[in-house]
Every structure is written in structure tokens, then in C-alpha cells.
C-alpha positions as CSV (number, residue, x, y, z in Angstrom):
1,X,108.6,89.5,110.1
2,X,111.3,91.6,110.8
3,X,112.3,95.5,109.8
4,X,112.9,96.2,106.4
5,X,116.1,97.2,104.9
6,X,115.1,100.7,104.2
7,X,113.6,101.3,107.3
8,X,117.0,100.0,109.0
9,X,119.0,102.4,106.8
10,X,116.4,105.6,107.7
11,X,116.5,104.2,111.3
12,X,120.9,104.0,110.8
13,X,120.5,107.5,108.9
14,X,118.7,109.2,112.2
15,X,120.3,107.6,115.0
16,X,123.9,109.3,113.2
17,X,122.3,112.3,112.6
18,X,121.0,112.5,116.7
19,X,124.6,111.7,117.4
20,X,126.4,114.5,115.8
21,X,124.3,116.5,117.5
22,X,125.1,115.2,121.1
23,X,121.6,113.2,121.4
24,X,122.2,111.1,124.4
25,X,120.8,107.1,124.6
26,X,120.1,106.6,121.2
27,X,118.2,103.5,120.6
28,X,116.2,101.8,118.0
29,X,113.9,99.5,118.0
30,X,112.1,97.0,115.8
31,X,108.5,97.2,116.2
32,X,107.5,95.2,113.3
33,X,106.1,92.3,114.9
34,X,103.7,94.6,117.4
35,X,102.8,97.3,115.0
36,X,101.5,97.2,111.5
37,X,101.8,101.2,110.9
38,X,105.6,100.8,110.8
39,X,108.7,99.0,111.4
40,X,111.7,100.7,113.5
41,X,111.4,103.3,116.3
42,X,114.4,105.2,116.9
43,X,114.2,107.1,120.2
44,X,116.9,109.8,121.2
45,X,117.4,112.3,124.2
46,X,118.4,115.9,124.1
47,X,119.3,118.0,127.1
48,X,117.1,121.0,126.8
49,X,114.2,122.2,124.5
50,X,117.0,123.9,122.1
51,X,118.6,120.7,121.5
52,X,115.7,118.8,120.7
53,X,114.6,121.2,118.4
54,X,118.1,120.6,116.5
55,X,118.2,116.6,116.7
56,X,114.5,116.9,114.8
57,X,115.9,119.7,112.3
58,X,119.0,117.3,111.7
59,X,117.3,113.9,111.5
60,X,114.6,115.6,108.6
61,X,117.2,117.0,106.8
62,X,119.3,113.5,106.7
63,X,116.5,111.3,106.1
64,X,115.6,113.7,103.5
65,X,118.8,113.3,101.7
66,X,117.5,109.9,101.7
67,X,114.6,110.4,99.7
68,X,112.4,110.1,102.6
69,X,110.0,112.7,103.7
70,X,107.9,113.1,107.1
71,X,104.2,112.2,106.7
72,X,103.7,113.9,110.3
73,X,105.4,115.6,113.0
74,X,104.0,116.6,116.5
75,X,105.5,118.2,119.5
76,X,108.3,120.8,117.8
77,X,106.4,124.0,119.5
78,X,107.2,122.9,123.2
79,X,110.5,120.8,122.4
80,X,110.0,118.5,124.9
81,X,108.8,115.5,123.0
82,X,108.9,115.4,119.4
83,X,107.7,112.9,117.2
84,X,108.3,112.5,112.9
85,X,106.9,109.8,111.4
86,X,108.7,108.8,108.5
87,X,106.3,106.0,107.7
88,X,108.7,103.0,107.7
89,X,110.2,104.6,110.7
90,X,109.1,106.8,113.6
91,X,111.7,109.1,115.4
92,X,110.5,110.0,118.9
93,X,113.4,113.1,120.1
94,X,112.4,113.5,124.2
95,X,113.8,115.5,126.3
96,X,115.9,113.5,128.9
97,X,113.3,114.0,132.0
98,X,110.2,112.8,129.8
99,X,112.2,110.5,128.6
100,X,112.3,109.1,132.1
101,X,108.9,109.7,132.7
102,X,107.4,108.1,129.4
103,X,109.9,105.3,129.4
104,X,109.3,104.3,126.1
105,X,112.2,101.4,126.1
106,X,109.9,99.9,128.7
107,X,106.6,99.9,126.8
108,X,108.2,98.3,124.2
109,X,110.9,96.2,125.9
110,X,109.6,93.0,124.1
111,X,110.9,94.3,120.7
112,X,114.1,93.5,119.5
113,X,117.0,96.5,119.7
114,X,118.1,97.3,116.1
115,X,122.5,97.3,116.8
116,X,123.6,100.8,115.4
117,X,126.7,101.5,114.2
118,X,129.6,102.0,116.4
119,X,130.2,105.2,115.6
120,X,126.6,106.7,116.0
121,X,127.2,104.8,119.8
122,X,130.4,106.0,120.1
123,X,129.1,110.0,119.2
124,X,126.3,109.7,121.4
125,X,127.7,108.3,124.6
126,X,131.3,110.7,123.7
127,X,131.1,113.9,126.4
């Protein structure tokens, strides 16, 4: 089993959205085959609390353009990790040292990367 279509499109829709906002190693993942509760985790970076705060604000306000609304969110008080589950598709927005610490890609390093759009790549590794 692999992602579904509408989760790659939310996953597509975030990972853009984290990019025009400067999100740094964008990334998503297909957890399909390990998890039942959904199918893509996209994980992002942000500099500072301030900037996290903004990726989340941006990614909920494209995905809800997409008809898709967060079932749960966690983390936005402290900005330093900040999760949205969209159902189909978690968004996990860290801030660059817990991103480090955490090391999600490494937990779930068995998972197959979803490829993203050049230009979301090309916006998020663009300084």
C-alpha cells in the first residue's frame, strides 16, 4: 500500500506552502506501510519560534483551500515543535535544533521519501 493521491496532493500543498515561507529541509515521507492512522508525513524546519508559528499558519490556511481541515494541532504555544494532523497527512513544523535532536527522518528512515516538486526544493533550499 502506498500514499493516496490526496494525501500526496495535501502533503505537495504543505511542503509549498513551508517553502514560501523559508522552511528549511522540507521532506515528506510515506508512512503508509508503518502506520494505519495516516499516510504521508511532511516534516519542515524554521529558524526561530516566530517562523514556525508562520509555516503552521501558512500550511492550515493552504490545505484549507484544499478542503482539508486539521483534526488536531499540538505544540503552537512554545513554537518549537508543532504538529497538525490533517488525517491523511501529518505536518510536523520543528524548530531546526529539535529537529536535530528528535531526528524524525531517522525514526522513520525505512519509509519511502515522497519526491516534491522542484520548485517547493528549489524555495526551501534558496537563501
Amino acid at each position: 500500500m502506498t500514499a493516496s493521491a490526496r494525501a500526496v496532493e495535501l502533503a505537495v500543498a504543505a511542503a509549498r506552502a513551508s517553502a514560501d515561507l523559508k522552511a528549511e529541509e522540507i521532506i515528506a515521507l510515506d508512512v503508509s506501510e508503518q502506520l494505519v492512522l495516516t499516510d504521508v508525513f511532511v516534516i519542515a524546519s524554521g529558524t526561530n519560534e516566530r517562523q514556525v508559528g508562520a509555516i503552521v499558519d501558512a500550511v492550515e490556511e493552504a490545505l484549507h483551500k484544499l478542503g482539508a481541515k486539521p483534526l488536531r494541532r499540538e505544540g503552537k504555544g512554545e513554537g518549537r515543535w508543532v504538529l497538525i494532523d490533517f488525517g491523511d497527512v501529518v505536518v510536523h513544523v520543528q524548530h531546526a535544533e529539535d529537529r536535530v535532536y528528535y531526528a524524525l527522518e531517522r525514526l522513520w528512515k525505512d519509509c519511502p521519501v515522497i519526491e516534491l516538486p522542484a520548485d517547493v526544493v528549489a524555495g526551501a533550499d534558496a537563501e
